[in-house]
TORLOZA-360138 format. One line per field, with one value per residue (C-alpha): z, y, x. Coordinates in Angstrom, 1 decimal. Example, Ala and Ser with C-alpha at 12.3 -4.5 7.8 and 13.67 -1.06 7.14 Angstrom:
% TORLOZA-360138
pz: [7.8,7.1]
py: [-4.5,-1.1]
px: [12.3,13.7]
***
This chain:
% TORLOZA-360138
pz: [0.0,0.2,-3.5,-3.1,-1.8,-4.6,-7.3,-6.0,-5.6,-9.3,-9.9,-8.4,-12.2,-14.0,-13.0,-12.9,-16.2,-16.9,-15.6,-17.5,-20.9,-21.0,-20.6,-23.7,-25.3,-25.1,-26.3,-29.0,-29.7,-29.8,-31.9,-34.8,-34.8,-35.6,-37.5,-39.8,-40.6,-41.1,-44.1,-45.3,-46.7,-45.2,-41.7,-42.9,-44.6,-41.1,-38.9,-41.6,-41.4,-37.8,-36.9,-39.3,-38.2,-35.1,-35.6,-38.4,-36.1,-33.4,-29.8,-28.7,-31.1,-30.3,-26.9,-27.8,-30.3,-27.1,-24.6,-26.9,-30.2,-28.9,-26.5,-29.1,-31.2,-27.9,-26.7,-22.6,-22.2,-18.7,-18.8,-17.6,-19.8,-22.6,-21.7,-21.3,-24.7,-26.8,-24.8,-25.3,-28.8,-29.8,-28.3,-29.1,-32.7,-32.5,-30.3,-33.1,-35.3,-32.3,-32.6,-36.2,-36.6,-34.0,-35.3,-38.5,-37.3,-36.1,-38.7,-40.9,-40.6,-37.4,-38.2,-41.2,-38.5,-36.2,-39.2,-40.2,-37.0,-37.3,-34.7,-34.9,-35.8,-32.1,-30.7,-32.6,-31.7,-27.9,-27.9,-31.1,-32.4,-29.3,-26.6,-29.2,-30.3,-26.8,-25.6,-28.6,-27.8,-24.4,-25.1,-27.6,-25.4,-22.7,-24.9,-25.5,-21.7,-21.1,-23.8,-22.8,-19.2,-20.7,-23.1,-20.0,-19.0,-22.0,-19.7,-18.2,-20.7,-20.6,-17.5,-15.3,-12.0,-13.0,-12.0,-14.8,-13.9,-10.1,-11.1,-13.2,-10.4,-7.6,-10.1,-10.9,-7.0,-6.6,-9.7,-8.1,-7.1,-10.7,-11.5,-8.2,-9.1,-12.7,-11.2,-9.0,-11.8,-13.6,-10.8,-10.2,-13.9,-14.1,-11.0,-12.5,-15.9,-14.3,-12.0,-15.4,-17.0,-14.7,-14.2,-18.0,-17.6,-14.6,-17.5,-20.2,-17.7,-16.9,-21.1,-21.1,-19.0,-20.5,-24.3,-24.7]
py: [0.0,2.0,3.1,3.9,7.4,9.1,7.6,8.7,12.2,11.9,10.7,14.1,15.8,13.1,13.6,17.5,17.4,14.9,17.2,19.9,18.5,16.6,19.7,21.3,18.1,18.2,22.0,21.3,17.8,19.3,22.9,21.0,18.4,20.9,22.8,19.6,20.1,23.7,24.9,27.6,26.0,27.7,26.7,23.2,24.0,25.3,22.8,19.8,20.9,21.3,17.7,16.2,18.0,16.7,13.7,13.0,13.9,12.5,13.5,13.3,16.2,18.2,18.2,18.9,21.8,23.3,23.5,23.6,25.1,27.7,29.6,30.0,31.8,34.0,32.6,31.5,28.7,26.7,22.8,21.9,24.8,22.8,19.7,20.6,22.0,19.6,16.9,18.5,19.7,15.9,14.2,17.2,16.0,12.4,13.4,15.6,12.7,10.8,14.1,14.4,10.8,11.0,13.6,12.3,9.2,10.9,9.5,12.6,12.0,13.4,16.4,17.1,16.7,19.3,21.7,21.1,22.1,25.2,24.4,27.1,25.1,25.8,24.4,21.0,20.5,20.9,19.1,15.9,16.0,16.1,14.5,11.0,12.1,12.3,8.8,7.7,9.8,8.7,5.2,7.1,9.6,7.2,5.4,8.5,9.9,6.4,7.0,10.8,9.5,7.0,9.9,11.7,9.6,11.1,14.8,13.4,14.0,17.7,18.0,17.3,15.1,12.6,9.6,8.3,10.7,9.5,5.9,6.5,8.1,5.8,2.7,4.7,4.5,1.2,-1.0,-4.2,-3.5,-2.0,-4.8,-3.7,-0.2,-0.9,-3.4,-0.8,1.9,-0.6,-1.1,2.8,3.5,0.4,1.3,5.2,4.0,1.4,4.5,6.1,3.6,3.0,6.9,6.5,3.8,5.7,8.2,6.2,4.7,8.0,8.7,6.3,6.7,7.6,6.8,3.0]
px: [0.0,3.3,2.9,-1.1,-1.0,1.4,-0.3,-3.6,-2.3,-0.6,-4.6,-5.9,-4.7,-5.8,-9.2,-9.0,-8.3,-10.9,-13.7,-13.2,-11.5,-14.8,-17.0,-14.9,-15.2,-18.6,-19.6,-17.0,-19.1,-22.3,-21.1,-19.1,-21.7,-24.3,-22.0,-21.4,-25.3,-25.6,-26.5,-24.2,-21.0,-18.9,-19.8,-19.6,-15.9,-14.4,-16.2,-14.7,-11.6,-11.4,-12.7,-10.4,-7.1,-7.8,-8.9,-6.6,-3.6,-1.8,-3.2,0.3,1.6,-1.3,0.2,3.4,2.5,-0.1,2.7,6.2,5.3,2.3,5.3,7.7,4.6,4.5,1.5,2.1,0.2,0.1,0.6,-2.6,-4.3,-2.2,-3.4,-7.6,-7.5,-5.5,-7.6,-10.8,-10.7,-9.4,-12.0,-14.5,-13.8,-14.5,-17.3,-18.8,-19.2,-21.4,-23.6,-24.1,-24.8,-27.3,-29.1,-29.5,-30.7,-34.3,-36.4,-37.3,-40.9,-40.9,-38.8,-40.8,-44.4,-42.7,-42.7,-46.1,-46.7,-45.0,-42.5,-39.2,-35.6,-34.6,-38.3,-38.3,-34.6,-35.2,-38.6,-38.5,-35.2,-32.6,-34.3,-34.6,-30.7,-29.0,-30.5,-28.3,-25.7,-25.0,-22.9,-20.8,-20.0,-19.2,-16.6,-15.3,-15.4,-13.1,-11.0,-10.5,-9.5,-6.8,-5.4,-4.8,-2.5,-0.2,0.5,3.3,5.3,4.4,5.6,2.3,2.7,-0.2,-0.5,2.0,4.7,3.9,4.1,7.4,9.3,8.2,9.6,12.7,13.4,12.4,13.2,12.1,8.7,7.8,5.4,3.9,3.9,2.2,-0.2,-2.0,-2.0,-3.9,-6.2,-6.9,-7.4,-10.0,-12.0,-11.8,-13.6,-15.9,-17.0,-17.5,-19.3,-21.8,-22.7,-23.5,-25.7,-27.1,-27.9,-28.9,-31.3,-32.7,-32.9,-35.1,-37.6,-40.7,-39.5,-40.3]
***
C-alpha cells in the first residue's frame, strides 16, 4: 500500500483534467456536430476541417504543439491549460461525429411533422429532435469519456505530476517493485472507468424513462 498514496495524488490531475477537458469536449461535440449540418457552406468548410485536423492527427503532437510550439509563437500557455485543450478539442472531434450521426438518425418524418406544426428550428430541436438524439448519444460519449480518461495519462510528458509521472518516479526509485507499481496503476485506472461507465448507464437509464 506503500505506492497507493502518490499515485492517487498523481490521480488528483488526471481527473482535474478529466472534468473539465470533458465539458470542452462536449460543447465542441455538440457545436461542430451541428455545424457539420448547417446549411451555409462555409460553416460546414471550417467545422470539416477542424474535426479532421484533429482527428486525423496525433493526440500526442497536439500536446506537444499546445505547450512547446504555442510559446515559441508567444502565446504562454500553462501545462494543464495545454493539456484541457489539446484533450478536449481531440476528443471534441471524434465526439462531433457521435452528434451528427445521431441527429441524423431521427427518422425525418418526425422532423418534417414538427414543421407542419409550425415548430421554430430551435423548438423542434429541444422538444423531437434532441431529446430522441442524446438517448443515442450517451454510449458514444461514454466510450469516448473512457477514452479521454486514458489519453490523459499522455500529460506526463508535458511535465504534469499525474498519476503516470507518479508511477514512473516511484519505479525509478524502486526497480524491483515495478510490476507492483504498474499493477495498481492498472487497478486505479479500471475502477476510474468502471465508476464512469456506470454513471453512463445511470444516464442512459434516466434517457429512457418515459421513451419506450
Amino acid at each position: 500500500m506503500q505506492f497507493v498514496t502518490p499515485l492517487l495524488e498523481g490521480l488528483k490531475v488526471n481527473l482535474e483534467i478529466l472534468v473539465v477537458s470533458t465539458l470542452l469536449a462536449f460543447l465542441m461535440a455538440f457545436l461542430a456536430g451541428f455545424g457539420r449540418l448547417a446549411k451555409y457552406r462555409v460553416v460546414r468548410g471550417i467545422t470539416l476541417v477542424y474535426v479532421e485536423v484533429f482527428r486525423g492527427t496525433s493526440l500526442l503532437v497536439q500536446l506537444f504543439w499546445m505547450y512547446f510550439a504555442l510559446p515559441a509563437m508567444h502565446v504562454n500557455v500553462s501545462a494543464m491549460a495545454a493539456a484541457i485543450i489539446a484533450l478536449g478539442l481531440n476528443y471534441g472531434a471524434y465526439g462531433s461525429e457521435v452528434v451528427r450521426s445521431c441527429l441524423l438518425a431521427v427518422p425525418k418524418g418526425q422532423t418534417e411533422a414538427s414543421i407542419a406544426l409550425n415548430m421554430t428550428y430551435p423548438l423542434r430541436m429541444r422538444r423531437i429532435i434532441l431529446p430522441q438524439a442524446w438517448r443515442m448519444m450517451l454510449p458514444g460519449f461514454g466510450n469516448l469519456q473512457i477514452e479521454l480518461l486514458k489519453g490523459t495519462s499522455l500529460v506526463y510528458l508535458i511535465t504534469l505530476a499525474d498519476i503516470t509521472y507518479k508511477g514512473m518516479i516511484l519505479r525509478s526509485a524502486n526497480i524491483s517493485q515495478q510490476s507492483l507499481i504498474f499493477a495498481w496503476m492498472l487497478v486505479i485506472y479500471f475502477v476510474v472507468a468502471y465508476a464512469l461507465v456506470l454513471l453512463i448507464r445511470y444516464f442512459e437509464r434516466r434517457a429512457a424513462v418515459g421513451r419506450g
